[in-house]
Residue, then its C-alpha position, 0 to 999 in steps of 0.5 A: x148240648x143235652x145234659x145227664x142228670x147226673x151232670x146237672x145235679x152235680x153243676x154249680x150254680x153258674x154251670x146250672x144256669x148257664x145250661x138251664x137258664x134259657x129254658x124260661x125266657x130271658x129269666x135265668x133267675x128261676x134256672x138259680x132259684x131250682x138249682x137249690x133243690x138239687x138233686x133231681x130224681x128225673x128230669x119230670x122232677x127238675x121241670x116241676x121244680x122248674x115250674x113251681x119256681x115260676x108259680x111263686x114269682x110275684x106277679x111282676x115278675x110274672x109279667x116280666x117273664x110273659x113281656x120277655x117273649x117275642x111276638x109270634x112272626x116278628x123279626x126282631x131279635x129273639x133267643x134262639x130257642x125262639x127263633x127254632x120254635x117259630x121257624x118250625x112252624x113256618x113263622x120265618x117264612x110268612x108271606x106278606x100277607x101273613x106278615x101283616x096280619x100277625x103284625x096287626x094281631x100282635x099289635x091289638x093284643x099288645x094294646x089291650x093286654x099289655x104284653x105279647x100274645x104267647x102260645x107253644x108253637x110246637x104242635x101248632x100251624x100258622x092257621x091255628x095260631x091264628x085262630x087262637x090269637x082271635x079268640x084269645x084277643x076276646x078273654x079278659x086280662x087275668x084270663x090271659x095272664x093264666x093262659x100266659x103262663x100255661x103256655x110258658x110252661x108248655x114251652x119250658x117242657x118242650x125247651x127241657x125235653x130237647x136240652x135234658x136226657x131223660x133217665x127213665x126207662 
C-alpha cells in the first residue's frame, strides 16, 4: 500500500509504524523515534528524518540493524521487502554455481567482519555484486560498518519511494 503524506502525518504512532517500519530492517524502532518529528513537509523531509534517527543510533544498535539483513542470494527467511529487492536482480534464481560463490563470499565476509555484506540491490546485477563483495572484502571494518550504513540508507530510500506518494510537483 502506498501512503499520502497527509496520511502518515495524521497516524498514530502504531499506524506510523505498522506503515514505516519495514522501511529500515527488522528495526520499527527508528519508524517510532520519527514519528515525533511530524509533520512532514515532503517525503525528502520524512526519509532525512528517517535517516538522522539512524545516524544517532549507538553504535550497537547500529550493528544490530546491519546484523538484521540477510545474506545476498540466501534462502533463509527474509522480509519481504528483501526477498522483491534480491529477486529483482536474479538472486532467487542463482544457478549452482552462482549459489556457491555467494555462499563462500557471505561466509568469509561474515568471518572477518562480523555481520552481512549489504549492498542496494536495486541498480546493481549479479556480476556487480560480485565484484563489490570482492573489493569490499579488502576494506577494514569501520570502513565497512560506514559502507553499511550508506547501503542501509540507499535501500531505505528506495523502500520509502515505493511505500510514500510523493507531493512534489
Amino acid at each position: 500500500m502506498r501512503y499520502s503524506l497527509e496520511q502518515l502525518n495524521q497516524m498514530s504512532q502504531a499506524e506510523f509504524v505498522e506503515a514505516l517500519g519495514a522501511v529500515f530492517e527488522h528495526t520499527p524502532t527508528i519508524a517510532q523515534v520519527a514519528w515525533n518529528q511530524r509533520p512532514f513537509a515532503d517525503r525528502a523531509s520524512l526519509y532525512q528524518c528517517l535517516v538522522d534517527v539512524m545516524q544517532a543510533l549507538s553504535r550497537e544498535q547500529q550493528l544490530a540493524l546491519i546484523r538484521a539483513h540477510p545474506d545476498l542470494g540466501s534462502k533463509a527467511k527474509m522480509a519481504a521487502a528483501s526477498v522483491q529487492e534480491q529477486a529483482g536482480v536474479g538472486l532467487d534464481r542463482l544457478t549452482a554455481a552462482e549459489y556457491h560463490c555467494f555462499q563462500a563470499l557471505n561466509q568469509a565476509y561474515q568471518e572477518k567482519f562480523g555481520f552481512p555484506f549489504i549492498v542496494a540491490v536495486k541498480h546493481h546485477t549479479k556480476s556487480s555484486i560480485l565484484e563489490a563483495f570482492e573489493q569490499r572484502l579488502n576494506h577494514p571494518i569501520e570502513q565497512e560498518i560506514q559502507q553499511a550504513l550508506i547501503e542501509i540508507e540507499q535501500i531505505a530510500h528506495f523502500r520509502l519511494q515505493d511505500l510514500v506518494q510523493s507531493n512534489e510537483l
